[in-house]
N, C-alpha and C positions, 0 to 999 in steps of 0.2 A: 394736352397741348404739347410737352414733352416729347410727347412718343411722337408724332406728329411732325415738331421741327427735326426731331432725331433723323426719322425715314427721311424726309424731304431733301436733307445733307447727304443723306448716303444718294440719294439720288442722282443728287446735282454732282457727286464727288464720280458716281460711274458714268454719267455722261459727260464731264469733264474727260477723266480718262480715256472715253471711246473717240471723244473730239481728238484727244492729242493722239491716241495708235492710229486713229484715218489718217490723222496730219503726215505723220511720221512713214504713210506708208502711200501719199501720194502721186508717188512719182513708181515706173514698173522696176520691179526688182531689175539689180543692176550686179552682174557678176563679175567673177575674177576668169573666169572659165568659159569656154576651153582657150586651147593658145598658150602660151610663153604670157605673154602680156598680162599683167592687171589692170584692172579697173581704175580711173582716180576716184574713184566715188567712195564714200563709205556710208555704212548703213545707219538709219539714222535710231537718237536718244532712246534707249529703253529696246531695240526691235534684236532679232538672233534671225542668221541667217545662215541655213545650212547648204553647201554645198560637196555633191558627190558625185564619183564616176567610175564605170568600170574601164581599165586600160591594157590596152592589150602592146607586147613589140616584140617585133624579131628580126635578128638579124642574120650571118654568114653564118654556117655549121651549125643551123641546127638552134643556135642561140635564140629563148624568148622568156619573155618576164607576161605575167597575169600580177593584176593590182585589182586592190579594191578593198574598201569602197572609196579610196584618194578624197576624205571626207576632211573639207577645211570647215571651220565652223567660226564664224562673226557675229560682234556682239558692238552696236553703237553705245560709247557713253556717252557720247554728246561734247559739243565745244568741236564738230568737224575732227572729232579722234572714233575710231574704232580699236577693240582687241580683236587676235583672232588666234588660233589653232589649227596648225595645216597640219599635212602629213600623214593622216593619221591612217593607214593604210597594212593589211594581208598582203604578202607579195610573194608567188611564186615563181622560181626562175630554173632554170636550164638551161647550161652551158658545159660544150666538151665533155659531155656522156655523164656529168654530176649534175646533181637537182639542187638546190635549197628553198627553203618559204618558213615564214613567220614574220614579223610584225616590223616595219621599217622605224625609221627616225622620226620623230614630233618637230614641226618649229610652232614656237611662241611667236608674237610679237603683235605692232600697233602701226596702223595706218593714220596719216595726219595729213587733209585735206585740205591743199595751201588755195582752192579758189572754190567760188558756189558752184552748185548745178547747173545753173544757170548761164555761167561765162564760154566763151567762143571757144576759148584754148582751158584748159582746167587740169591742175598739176596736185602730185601730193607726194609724200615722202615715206618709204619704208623703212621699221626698224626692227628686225626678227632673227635670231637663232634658233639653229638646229641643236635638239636635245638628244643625245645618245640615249636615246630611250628603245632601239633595236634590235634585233637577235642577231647574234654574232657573225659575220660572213653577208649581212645586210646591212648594219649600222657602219656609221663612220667612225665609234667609239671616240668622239670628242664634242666639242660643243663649240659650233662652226656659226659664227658671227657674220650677219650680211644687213650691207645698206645699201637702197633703191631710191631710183625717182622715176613717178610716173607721170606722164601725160597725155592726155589727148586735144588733137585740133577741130574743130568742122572747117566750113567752108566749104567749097567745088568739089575740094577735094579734101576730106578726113582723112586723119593719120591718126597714130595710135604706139606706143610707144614704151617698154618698161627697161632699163638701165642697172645693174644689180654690179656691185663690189662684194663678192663672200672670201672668208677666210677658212684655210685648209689646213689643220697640220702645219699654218706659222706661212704657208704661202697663198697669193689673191688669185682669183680668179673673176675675172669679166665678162657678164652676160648680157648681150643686148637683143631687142627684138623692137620688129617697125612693122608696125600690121596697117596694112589698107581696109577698111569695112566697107561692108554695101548694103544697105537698105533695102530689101523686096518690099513691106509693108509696115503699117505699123504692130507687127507680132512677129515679122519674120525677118534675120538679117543673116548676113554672112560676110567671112572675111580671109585674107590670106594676108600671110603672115613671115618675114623674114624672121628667124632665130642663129644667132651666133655666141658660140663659148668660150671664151681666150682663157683657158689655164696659164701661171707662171710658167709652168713647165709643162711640155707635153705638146700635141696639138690639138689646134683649133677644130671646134664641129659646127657645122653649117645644118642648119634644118628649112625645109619650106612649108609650114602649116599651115592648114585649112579647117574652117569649122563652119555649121552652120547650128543658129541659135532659133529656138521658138519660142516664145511667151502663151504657155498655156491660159494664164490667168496675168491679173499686174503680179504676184507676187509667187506666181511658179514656174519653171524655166525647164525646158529641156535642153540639151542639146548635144552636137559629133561630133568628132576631130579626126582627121587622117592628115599625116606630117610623114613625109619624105628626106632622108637624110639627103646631103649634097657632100657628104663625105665619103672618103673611101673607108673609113672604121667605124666600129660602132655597130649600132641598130642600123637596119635597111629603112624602116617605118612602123609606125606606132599610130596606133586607134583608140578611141576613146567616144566611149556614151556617159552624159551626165544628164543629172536632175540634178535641181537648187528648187529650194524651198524658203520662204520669208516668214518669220512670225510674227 
């Protein structure tokens, strides 16, 4: 009778468990990717969610960087907080007749989800530094402090939105972006995307990107990005193919 109520516990304890990973993974996987913008969403209790992408740019003379695999990796604790791990990326570059590659910088940090899934408008806050975890002539050799707000609207007309204050070396720099989405189906979206950089010092870079996202499954994602600078320095344009994956 032991043995008995023993199994029957373990039973009801894995169908408990499988009840809450469905719960938790209800809704179709929801990325940071592609685009400037994040997501306000975060992943939910207990679930990891990987995302990756190969990225390609080049600019005047010659100049282009290859990345990869630009693998962020998300982890819900629950209470509308996630941890995550960006950055984590190979990068080979050439510029003015010199090559370098090896492993760029890490950032840490937590997303905190100030509204449900649910709501019209849904906002959340970023809290992440960059770890000089890089190979020398790639890393920024410091540990660069940055806080975000994200939000998205519906309605007629959706908007999309991420807001970034980072610290450099003791000075700020201002990122924002306003992305328009569009809906084709329910698997298939796209969207184009204003991106702007205000350093303290220095100037401003203007991007115009574009992406299109697919929903293989609810909880696996492909998708492209091609972004146009609107500057005269810098990168010309930069490409990019990702997969995300949910567990």
């Amino acid at each position: 009778m032991a043995d008995l109520i023993n199994r029957k516990s373990r039973w009801a304890g894995a169908a408990i468990a499988a009840a809450l990973i469905n719960a938790a993974h209800a809704e179709p996987i929801d990325t940071n990717r592609p685009g400037f913008s994040f997501s306000p969403g975060v992943v939910g209790k207990g679930v990891w969610q990987l995302e990756t992408s190969l990225g390609y740019s080049r600019g005047d003379g010659e100049t282009r960087t290859l990345s990869l695999p630009n693998a962020e990796l998300r982890y819900g604790v629950g209470g509308d907080v996630e941890l995550f791990v960006s950055g984590m990326s190979w990068f080979d570059a050439e510029a003015g007749g010199s090559s370098t590659s090896g492993l760029g910088d890490i950032a840490i940090g937590t997303k905190i989800a100030l509204s449900d899934m649910s709501s019209q408008t849904r906002m959340a806050l970023l809290f992440l530094v960059s770890v000089p975890t890089g190979k020398d002539g790639i890393s920024s050799n410091s540990w660069d402090p940055a806080l975000g707000f994200v939000w998205s609207s519906g309605g007629n007309i959706p908007l999309a939105g991420t807001a970034k204050v980072i610290e450099r070396d003791g000075k700020l720099q201002f990122d924002n972006g306003l992305k328009l989405p569009f809906t084709i189906n329910d698997r298939q979206s796209v969207f184009i995307e204003w991106e702007a950089n205000f350093p303290e010092s220095g100037s401003s870079s203007h991007w115009l990107n574009s992406g299109f996202q697919w929903l293989l499954s609810d909880s696996i994602q492909v998708d492209f990005g091609v972004d146009l600078s609107l500057s005269e320095f810098g990168d010309d344009h930069r490409f990019a193919a990702g997969f995300s994956r949910r567990f």
